[in-house]
LOKE-673186 format. One line per 10 residues: number of its first residue (from 0); their letters; for each residue y, z, x of C-alpha. Coordinates in Angstrom, 1 decimal. Layout:
BEGIN
NUM) a) Y Z X  ...;
This chain:
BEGIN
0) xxxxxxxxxx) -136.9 7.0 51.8  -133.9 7.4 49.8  -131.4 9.3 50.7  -130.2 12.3 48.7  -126.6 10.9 48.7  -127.2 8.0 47.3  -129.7 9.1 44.8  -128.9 10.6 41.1  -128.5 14.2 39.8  -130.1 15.5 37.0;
10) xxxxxxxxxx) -129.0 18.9 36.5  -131.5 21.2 34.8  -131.1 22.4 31.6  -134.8 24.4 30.8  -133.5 26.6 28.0  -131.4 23.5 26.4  -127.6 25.4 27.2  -126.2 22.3 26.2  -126.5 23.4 23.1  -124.6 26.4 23.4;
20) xxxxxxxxxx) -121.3 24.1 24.9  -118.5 22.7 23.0  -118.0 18.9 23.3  -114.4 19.6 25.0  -116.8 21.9 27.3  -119.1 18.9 27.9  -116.5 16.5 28.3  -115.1 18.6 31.4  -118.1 18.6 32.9  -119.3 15.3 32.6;
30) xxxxxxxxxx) -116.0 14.3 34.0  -116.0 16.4 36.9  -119.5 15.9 37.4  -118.4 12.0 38.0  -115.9 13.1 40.1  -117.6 14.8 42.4  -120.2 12.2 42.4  -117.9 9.6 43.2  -115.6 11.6 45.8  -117.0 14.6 47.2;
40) xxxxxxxxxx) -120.9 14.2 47.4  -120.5 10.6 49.6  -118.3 12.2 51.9  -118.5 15.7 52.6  -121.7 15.7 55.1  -119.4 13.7 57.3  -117.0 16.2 57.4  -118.9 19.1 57.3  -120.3 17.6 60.4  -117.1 16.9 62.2;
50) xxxxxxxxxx) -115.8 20.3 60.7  -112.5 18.8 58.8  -111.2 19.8 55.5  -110.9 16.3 53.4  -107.0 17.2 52.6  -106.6 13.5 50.6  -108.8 15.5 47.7  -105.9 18.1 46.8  -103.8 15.6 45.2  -107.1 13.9 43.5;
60) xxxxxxxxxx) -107.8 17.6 42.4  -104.4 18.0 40.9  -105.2 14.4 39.4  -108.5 15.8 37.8  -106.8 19.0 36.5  -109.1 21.2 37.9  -106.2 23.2 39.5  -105.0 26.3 37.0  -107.3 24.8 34.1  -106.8 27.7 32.6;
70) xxxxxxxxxx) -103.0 27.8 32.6  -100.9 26.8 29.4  -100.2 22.9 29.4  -96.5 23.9 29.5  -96.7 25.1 33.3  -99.0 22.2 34.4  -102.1 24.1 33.2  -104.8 23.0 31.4  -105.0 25.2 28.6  -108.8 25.0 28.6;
80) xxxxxxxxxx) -111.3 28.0 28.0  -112.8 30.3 30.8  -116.4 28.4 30.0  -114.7 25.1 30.8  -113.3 26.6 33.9  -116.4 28.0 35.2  -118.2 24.5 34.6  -115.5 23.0 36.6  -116.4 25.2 39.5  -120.5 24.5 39.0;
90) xxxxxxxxxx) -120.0 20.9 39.6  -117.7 20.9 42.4  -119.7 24.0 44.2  -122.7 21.2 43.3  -120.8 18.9 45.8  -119.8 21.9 48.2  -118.6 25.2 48.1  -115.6 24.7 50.9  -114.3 22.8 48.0  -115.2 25.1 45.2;
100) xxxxxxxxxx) -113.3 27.7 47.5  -109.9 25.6 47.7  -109.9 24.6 44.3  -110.6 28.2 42.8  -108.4 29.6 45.8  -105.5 27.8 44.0  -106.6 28.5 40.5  -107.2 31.8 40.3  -105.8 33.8 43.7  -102.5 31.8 43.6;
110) xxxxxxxxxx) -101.8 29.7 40.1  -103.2 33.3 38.1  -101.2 35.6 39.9  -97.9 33.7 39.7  -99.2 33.4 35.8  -99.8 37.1 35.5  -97.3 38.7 37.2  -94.5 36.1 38.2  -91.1 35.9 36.8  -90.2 32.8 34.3;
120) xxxxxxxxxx) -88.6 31.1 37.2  -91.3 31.7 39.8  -93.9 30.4 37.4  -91.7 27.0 36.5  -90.8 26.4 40.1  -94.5 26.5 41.4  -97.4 26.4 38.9  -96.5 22.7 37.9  -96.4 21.6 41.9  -99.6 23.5 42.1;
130) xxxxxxxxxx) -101.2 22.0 39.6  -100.6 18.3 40.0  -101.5 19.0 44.0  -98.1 18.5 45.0  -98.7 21.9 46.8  -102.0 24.4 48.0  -101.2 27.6 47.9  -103.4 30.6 49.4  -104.3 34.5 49.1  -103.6 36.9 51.9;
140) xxxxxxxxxx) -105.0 40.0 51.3  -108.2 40.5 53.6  -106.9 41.5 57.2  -108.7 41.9 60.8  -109.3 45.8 60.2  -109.1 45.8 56.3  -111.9 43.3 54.7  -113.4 45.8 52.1  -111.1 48.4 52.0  -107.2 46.6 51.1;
150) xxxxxxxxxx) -105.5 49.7 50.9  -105.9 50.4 54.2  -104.0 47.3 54.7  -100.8 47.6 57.2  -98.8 44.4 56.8  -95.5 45.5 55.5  -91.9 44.5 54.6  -88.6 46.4 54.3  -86.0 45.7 51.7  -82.6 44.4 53.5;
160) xxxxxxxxxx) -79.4 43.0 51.1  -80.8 40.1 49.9  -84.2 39.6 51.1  -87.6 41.3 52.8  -88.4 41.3 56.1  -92.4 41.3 56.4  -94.5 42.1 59.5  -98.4 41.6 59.4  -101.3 39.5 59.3  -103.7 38.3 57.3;
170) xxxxxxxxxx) -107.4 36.9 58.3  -110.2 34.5 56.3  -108.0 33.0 54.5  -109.2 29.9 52.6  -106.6 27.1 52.3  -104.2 28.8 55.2  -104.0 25.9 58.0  -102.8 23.5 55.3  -101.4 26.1 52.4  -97.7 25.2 51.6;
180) xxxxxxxxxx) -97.3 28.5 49.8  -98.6 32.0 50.5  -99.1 34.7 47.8  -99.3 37.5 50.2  -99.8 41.6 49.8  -98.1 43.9 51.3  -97.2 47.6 51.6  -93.6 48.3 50.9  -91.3 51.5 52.4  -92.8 53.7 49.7;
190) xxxxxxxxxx) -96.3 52.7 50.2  -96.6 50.6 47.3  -98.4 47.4 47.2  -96.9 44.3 46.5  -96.7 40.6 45.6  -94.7 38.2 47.9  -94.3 34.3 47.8  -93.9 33.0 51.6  -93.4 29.2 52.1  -94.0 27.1 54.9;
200) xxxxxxxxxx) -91.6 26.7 57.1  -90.2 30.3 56.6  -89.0 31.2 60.3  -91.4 33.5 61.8  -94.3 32.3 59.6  -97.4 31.1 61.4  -100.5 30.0 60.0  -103.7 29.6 62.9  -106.6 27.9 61.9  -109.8 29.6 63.0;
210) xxxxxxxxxx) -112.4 26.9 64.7  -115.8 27.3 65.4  -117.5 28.0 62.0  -121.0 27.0 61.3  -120.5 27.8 57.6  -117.7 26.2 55.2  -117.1 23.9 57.9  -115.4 21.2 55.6  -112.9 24.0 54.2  -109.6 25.0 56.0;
220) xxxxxxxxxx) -109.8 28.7 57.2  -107.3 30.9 59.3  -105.1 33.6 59.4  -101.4 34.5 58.3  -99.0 35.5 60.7  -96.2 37.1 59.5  -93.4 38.4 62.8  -90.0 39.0 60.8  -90.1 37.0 58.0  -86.9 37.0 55.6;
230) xxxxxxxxxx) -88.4 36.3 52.5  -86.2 36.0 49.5  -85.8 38.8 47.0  -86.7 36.1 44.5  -90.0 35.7 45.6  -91.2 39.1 44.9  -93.6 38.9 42.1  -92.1 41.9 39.4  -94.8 42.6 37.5  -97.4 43.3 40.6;
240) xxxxxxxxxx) -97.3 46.9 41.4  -100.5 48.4 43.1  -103.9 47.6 44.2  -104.7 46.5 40.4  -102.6 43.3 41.2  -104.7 41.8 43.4  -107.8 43.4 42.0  -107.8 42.0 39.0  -106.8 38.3 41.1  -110.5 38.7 42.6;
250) xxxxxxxxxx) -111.7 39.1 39.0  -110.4 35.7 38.4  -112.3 34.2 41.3  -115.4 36.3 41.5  -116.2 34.6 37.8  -115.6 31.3 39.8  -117.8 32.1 42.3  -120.7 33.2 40.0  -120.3 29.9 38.4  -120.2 28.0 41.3;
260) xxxxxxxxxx) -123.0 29.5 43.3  -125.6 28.0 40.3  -124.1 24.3 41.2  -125.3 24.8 44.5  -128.3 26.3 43.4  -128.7 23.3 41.2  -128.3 20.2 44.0  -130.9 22.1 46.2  -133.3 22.6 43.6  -132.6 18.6 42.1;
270) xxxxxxxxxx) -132.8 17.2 45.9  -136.3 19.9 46.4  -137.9 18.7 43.3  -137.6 15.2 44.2  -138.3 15.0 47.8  -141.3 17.1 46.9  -142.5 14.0 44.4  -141.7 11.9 47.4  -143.2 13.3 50.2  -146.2 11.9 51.1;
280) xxxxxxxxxx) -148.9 14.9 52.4  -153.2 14.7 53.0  -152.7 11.6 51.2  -150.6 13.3 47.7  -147.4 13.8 47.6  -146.4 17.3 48.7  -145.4 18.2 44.9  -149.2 18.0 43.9  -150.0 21.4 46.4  -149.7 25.1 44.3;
290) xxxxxxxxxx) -147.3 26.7 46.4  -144.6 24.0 46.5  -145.2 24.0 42.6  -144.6 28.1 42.7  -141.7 27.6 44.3  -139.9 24.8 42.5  -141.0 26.7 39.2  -139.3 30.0 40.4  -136.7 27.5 41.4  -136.1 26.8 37.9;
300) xxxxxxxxxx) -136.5 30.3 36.6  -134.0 31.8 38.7  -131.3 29.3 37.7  -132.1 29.4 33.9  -131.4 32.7 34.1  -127.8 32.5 36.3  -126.9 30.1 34.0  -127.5 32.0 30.8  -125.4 34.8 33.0  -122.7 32.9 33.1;
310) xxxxxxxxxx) -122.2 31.6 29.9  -122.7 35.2 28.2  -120.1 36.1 30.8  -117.5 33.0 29.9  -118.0 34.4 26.6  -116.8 37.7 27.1  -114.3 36.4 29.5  -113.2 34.2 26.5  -112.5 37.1 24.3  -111.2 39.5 26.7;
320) xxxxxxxxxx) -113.8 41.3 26.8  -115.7 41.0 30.8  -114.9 43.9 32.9  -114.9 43.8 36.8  -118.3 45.3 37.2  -120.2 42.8 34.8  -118.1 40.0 36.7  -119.8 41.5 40.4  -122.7 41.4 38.8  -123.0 38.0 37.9;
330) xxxxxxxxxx) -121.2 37.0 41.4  -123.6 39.2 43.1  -126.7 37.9 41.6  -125.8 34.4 41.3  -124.6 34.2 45.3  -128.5 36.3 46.2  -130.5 33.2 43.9  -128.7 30.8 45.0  -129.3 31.7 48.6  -132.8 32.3 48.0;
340) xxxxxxxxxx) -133.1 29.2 46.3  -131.8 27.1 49.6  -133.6 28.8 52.1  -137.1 27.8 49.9  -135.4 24.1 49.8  -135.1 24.2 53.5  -139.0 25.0 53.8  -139.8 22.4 51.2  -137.5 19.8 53.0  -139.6 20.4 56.5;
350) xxxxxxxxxx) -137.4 18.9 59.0  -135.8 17.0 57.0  -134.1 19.9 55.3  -131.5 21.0 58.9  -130.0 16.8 58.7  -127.0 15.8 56.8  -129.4 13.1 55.0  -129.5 16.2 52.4  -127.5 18.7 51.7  -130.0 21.6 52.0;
360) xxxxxxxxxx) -128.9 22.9 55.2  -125.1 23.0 54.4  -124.9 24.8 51.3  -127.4 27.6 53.1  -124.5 27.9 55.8  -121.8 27.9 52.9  -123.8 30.0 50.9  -124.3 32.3 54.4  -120.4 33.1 53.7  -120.1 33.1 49.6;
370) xxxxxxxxxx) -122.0 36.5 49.7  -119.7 38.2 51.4  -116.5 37.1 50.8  -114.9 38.0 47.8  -116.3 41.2 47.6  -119.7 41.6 50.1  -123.4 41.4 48.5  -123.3 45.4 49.6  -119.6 46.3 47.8  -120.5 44.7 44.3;
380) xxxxxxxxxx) -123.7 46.8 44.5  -121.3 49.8 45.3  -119.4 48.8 42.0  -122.3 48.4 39.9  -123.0 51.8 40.9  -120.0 53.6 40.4  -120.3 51.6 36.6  -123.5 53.6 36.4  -123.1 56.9 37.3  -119.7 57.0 37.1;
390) xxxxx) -119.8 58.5 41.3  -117.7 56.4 43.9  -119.3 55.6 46.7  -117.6 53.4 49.0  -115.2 55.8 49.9;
């Protein structure tokens, strides 16, 4: 039998989308969709396997221009719209989600933020080295006792003559073993919270890689340690003041995510629907029986309907318009079908469906971790909520 590696994807496209794309929003797909075709989808199995992050891809990333697409051309960006974007992170979620995390990571948690809320010589000495790949940057905000809640977070600095001494850790964080730049959050003398830019190398800067995963195994993951850090006045991001800085950075990558979590949906429903036309059962292929049809059809409902999400949603985004609680919504749902949709491709896939000859199994492990970072499944339900009835209640 064919392998699915070797073996062609036809995305679907049930309620003809396409349609609904620009031809500069085609054109980045179809050439990231070759990308990841050609680089990521041979590959990654291996190292998921061996649990190693394929560092030789940042640089081909940066190459790509999938890093800060949606950053003016004059800082290394892109300039593209936020649909482009988000079809940039379907396809390379379609080839795994470890590498959807790094490359939106970089985008929207540390290329954004520098965007947003950087001074003009912060934003021309990093966002063009981040976009061409010359550096990765991550986000430290989540820490060991402060996932949901960040404003409970204790890392800290003090202002001395000409720099800030920080103390503190931060945990889960995507890109950190390899990251040579850290936008990192932190609570200053008055309480406030903050931006700061820590570079490697910065004495008392430590960045651990946590081992051991069974889900994003091909991604780099670990922690921030930060024992007496002088970090330069310089690197202070002035327009970040409060909890809305950061906030609104998970905006940027929660629309990523929602994106993203249809590609996976998409290679386990393309690699279900033809195993199933393969799969020889009572003497018919396995396709021919009514519940394997029931489920590829709901398959197929379920990501028609994501996808008309997120377009609708790049939409909004595109003019400004998409507030955080229709952006949890779309990451929430998209992240639940998409999870759904592997664990009915693992059934389909019998016991084929738990080897690396497909990549059922892996995305149901990534996906295992997409739903709850972020923002967990529970907390986006929480802000739907509060959009509703106008109550808080996660607090």
């Amino acid at each position: 039998m064919t392998t699915y590696a070797s073996a062609g994807f036809e995305a679907p496209d049930f309620y003809e989308i396409d349609e609904l794309l620009t031809p500069e929003q085609k054109l980045v797909r179809a050439s990231v969709r070759e990308f990841v075709n050609r680089e990521i989808s041979p590959i990654i199995e291996d190292y998921a396997q061996r649990a190693e992050f394929p560092a030789f891809l940042v640089r081909k990333f940066g190459e790509i221009g999938v890093f800060g697409p949606t950053i003016p051309a004059e800082y290394g960006g892109g300039g593209l719209d936020q649909i482009a974007y988000g079809l940039m992170m379907q396809e390379i979620e379609r080839g795994d989600s470890g590498m959807r995390s790094c490359v939106s990571v970089q985008s929207s948690l540390v290329m954004w933020p520098i965007f947003a809320y950087g001074s003009e010589e912060q934003k021309q000495k990093y966002l063009p080295r981040l976009a061409s790949g010359e550096l990765l940057g991550c986000f430290g905000l989540t820490e060991p006792d402060h996932g949901s809640n960040p404003a409970g977070m204790q890392t800290s600095f003090t202002e001395h003559d000409d720099h800030f001494l920080l103390n503190g850790s931060k945990l889960w964080i995507t890109n950190s073993p390899v990251a040579d730049l850290a936008v990192v959050w932190a609570k200053n003398e008055q309480g406030r919270i903050r931006g700061l830019l820590v570079e490697r190398g910065m004495a008392g800067f430590s960045t651990p890689e946590i081992h051991h995963k069974w889900s994003l195994r091909a991604s780099a993951t670990g922690e921030l340690v930060f024992q007496d850090v002088k970090v330069p006045k310089e690197n202070l991001l002035p327009e970040a003041d409060g909890l809305k800085g950061p906030l609104r950075c998970l905006d940027q990558a929660r629309y990523g995510i929602a994106w993203g979590a249809v590609g996976a949906a998409m290679d386990c429903y393309d690699s279900t629907r033809r195993y199933a036309l393969e799969r020889q059962q009572f003497g018919k292929p396995i396709a021919s029986f009514q519940l394997v049809q029931k489920k590829l059809a709901e398959m197929l409902t379920e990501i028609t309907k994501a996808q008309l999400l997120c377009w609708r949603l790049g939409v909004l985004k595109n003019e400004g318009k998409a507030t955080t609680a229709q952006i949890s919504l779309a990451k929430r749902n998209n992240v639940e079908v998409a999870l759904r949709i592997a664990r009915e491709a693992r059934q389909i896939h019998g016991g084929m469906g738990i080897t690396g000859d497909y990549p059922i199994m892996r995305h149901l492990m990534n996906l295992e971790s997409v739903v709850t970072y972020e923002g967990t499944h529970d907390i986006h339900l929480l802000i739907l909520g509060q959009e509703i009835t106008g109550i808080q209640a996660f607090k």
